[in-house]
N, C-alpha and C positions, 0 to 999 in steps of 0.2 A: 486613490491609486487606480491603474489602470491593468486589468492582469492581461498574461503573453502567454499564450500556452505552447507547450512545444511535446514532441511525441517520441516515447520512448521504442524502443525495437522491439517488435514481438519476436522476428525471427530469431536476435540474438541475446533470448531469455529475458524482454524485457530489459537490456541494456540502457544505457544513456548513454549516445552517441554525443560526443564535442561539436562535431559536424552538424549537428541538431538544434545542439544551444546556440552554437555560431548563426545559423539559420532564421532561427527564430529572433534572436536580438536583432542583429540587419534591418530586417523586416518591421520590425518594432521600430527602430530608430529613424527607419524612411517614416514612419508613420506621427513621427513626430513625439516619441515617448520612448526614453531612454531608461532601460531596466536597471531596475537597482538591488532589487533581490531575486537570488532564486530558490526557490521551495523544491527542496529533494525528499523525498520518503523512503526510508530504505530500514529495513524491509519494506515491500511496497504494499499501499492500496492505492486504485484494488487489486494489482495486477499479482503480489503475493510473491517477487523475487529479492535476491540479497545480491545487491551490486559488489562486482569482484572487485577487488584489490585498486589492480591500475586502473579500471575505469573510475574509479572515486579519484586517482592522484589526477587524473587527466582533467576531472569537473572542477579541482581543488585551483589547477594550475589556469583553467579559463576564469573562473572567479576571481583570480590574482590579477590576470592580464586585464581583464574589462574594469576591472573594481568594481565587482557585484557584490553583496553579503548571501553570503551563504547560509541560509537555515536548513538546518540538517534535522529533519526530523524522526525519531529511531527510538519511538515508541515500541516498534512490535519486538526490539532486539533480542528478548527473550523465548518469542516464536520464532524458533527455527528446527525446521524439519530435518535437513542436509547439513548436518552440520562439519561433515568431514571433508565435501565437496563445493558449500557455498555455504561458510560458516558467516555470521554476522562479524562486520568487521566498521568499528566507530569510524565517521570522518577524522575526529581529533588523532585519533590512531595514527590516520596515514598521514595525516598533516606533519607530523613529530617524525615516522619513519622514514616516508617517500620523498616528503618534500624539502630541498636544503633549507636551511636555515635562512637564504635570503629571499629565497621564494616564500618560503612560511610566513613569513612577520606580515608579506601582505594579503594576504588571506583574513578577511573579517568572517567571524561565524559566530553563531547561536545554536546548540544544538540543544534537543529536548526531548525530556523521557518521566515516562507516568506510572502510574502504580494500575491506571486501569486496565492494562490491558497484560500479556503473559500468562501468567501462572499465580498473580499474587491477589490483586482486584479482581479482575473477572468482569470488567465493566461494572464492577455496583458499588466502586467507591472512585471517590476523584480525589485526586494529589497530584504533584507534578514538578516538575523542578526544571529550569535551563541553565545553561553553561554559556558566559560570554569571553571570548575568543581573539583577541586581538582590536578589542572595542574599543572607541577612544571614552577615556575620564569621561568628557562630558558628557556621551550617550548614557554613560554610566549612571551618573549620578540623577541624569532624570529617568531614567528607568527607577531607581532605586525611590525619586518622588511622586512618579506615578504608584507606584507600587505600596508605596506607605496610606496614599489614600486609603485603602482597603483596611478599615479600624478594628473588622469581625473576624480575626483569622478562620481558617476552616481547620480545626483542631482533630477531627480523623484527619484530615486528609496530613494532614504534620507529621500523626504516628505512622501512618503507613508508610511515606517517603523514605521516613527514620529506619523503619524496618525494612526498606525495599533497598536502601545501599550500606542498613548494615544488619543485615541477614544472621540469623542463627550459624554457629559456624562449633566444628566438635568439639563435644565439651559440654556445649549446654544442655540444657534439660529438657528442651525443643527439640534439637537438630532433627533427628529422627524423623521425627513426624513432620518435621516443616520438608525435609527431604525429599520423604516419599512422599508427600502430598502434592508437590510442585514438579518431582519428575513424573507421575502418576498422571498427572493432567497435561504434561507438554506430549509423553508420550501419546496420549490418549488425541491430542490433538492430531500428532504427525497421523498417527493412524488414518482418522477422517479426511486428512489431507492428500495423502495415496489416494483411501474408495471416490474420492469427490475427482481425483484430476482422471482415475481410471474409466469413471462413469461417464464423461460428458466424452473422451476418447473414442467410448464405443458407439457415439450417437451418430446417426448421419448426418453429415456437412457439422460438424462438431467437433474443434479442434483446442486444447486447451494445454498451457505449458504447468510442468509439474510445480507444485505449490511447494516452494522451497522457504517459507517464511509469512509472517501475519496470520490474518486471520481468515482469508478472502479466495477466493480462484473467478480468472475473468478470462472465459471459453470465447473463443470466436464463431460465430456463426454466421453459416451458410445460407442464404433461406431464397424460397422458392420466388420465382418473379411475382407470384398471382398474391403471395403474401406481400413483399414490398409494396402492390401495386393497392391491395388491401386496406394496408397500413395508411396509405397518402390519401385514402378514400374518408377515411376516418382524421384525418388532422395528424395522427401519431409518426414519427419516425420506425422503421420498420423494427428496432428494437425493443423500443417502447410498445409496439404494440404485440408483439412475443411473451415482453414480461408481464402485460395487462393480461393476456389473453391465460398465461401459467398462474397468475394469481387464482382468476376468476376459476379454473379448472381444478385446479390444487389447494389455492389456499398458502403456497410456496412466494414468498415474497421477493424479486431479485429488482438489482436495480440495471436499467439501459446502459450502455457503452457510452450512449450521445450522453449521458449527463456528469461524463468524466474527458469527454475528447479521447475523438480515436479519428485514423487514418482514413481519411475520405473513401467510402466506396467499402469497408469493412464495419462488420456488426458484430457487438459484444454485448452479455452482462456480466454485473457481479453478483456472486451469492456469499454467503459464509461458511463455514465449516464449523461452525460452532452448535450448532443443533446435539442432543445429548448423540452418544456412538451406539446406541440400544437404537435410534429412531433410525439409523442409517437407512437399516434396510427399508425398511417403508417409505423414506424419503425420497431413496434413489429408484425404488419402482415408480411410485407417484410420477415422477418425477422424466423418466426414462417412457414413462405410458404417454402422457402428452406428448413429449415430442415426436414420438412417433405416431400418433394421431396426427400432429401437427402438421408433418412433413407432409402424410399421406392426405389431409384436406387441402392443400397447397402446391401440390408438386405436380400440374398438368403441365407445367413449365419445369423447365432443367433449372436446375439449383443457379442461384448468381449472385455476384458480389459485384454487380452494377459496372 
């Protein structure tokens, strides 16, 4: 296969613009390679947003028109931070509410969700389950023969799943503790997800949208010309050489913008929010000291985004 990248909106929260996927297939198709799937994240990595309502009916409804399949993938749907104002909301959801019934039928999806990530795994166990969607039989059933090779089931990962869509509910002699253990830790999440978008807000040329979901926040940055010019001096793309340079100083791990595709001429990384909530504060001074060492080794030239 051949992958098409296409770019979500920073301006509006990390959106998916129709206008974009249109964009990008076109392009693709002048190039001699006709898209057949598209890969949506939602909640996002690494950009960490929960696509609204109509913008998912409007991807649903370009999926229909091109005949693309739609893999919906909505792992983090249990991270979310906003829940009253950009609550997680399934593709299948809106496919069944949004879309009539004869728009729907043509809609092909796969959607997919794990135990590793939220509240339940924590990354240190693997399970996982998809949903097929208006698939035909036959995709079916060789999916169902690929799938049977596999003779060694993964036997955690079975219990988890089991317990991940059918949860302690009251009454049992768990609930309690599975309750407060799983609001405990989302809470605890959102919390880090405020100090992380507040922190990189207050940095100069540092601009980051609020972490409404997953696990991730992905800042834009600003950076000085004599850094870029640095950066090319050394082989590195100028954000790659930011995140080398906060390693090497901190020890703080983040990954480049370039190695996720971002808008020609703008620079990002992604970090986690997942570091325990005790380390914050040291993190974010760590963290907060480099870059403004940074800025100030770098800044004989005005700030630019090329």
């Amino acid at each position: 296969g051949t992958r098409v990248d296409y770019l979500l909106d920073e301006e509006g929260s990390w959106g998916l613009n129709v206008s974009e996927l249109e964009r990008s297939y076109e392009a693709s198709v002048r190039n001699g390679v006709t898209p057949r799937v598209l890969v949506v994240i939602n909640p996002g990595n690494p950009t960490g947003q929960c696509l609204e309502e109509e913008n998912m009916a409007d991807v649903l409804r370009w999926c229909a028109k091109r005949r693309v399949v739609l893999f919906a993938d909505e792992v983090y749907q249990t991270n979310i931070y906003s829940p009253s104002s950009r609550p997680f909301i399934s593709f299948r959801k809106v496919l069944y509410s949004k879309l009539n019934p004869s728009e729907g039928k043509k809609v092909e999806m796969f959607s997919f969700h794990t135990v590793s990530k939220g509240a339940l795994g924590e990354c240190g166990r693997r399970g996982a389950y998809f949903e097929c969607i208006n698939i035909h039989p036959g995709a079916i059933e060789q999916l169902y023969k690929v799938l049977s090779m596999n003779l060694s089931s993964n036997v955690d990962g079975q219990i988890y799943v089991g317990l991940m869509v059918n949860p302690p509910v009251p009454g049992d002699a768990s609930y309690e503790l599975y309750r407060s253990e799983s609001e405990g830790i989302i809470e605890s999440l959102k919390r880090r997800a405020v100090r992380m978008s507040a922190a990189f807000n207050a940095l100069e040329g540092v601009t980051c949208s609020v972490v409404e979901g997953a696990m991730y926040a992905f800042p834009q940055i600003r950076l000085p010309q004599r850094a870029i010019e640095t950066a090319g001096q050394h082989g590195h793309t100028p954000d790659e050489f930011y995140c080398l340079e906060l390693l090497d100083k901190t020890g703080i791990c983040a990954v480049p913008g370039s190695g996720f595709g971002q808008r020609k001429g703008t620079f990002h990384f992604r970090t986690t929010i997942l570091p325990p909530e005790e380390l914050f504060d040291q993190i974010i001074s760590a963290f907060s000291k480099f870059h403004t060492e940074f800025m100030r080794e770098y800044s004989s030239e005005r700030i630019s985004r090329l």
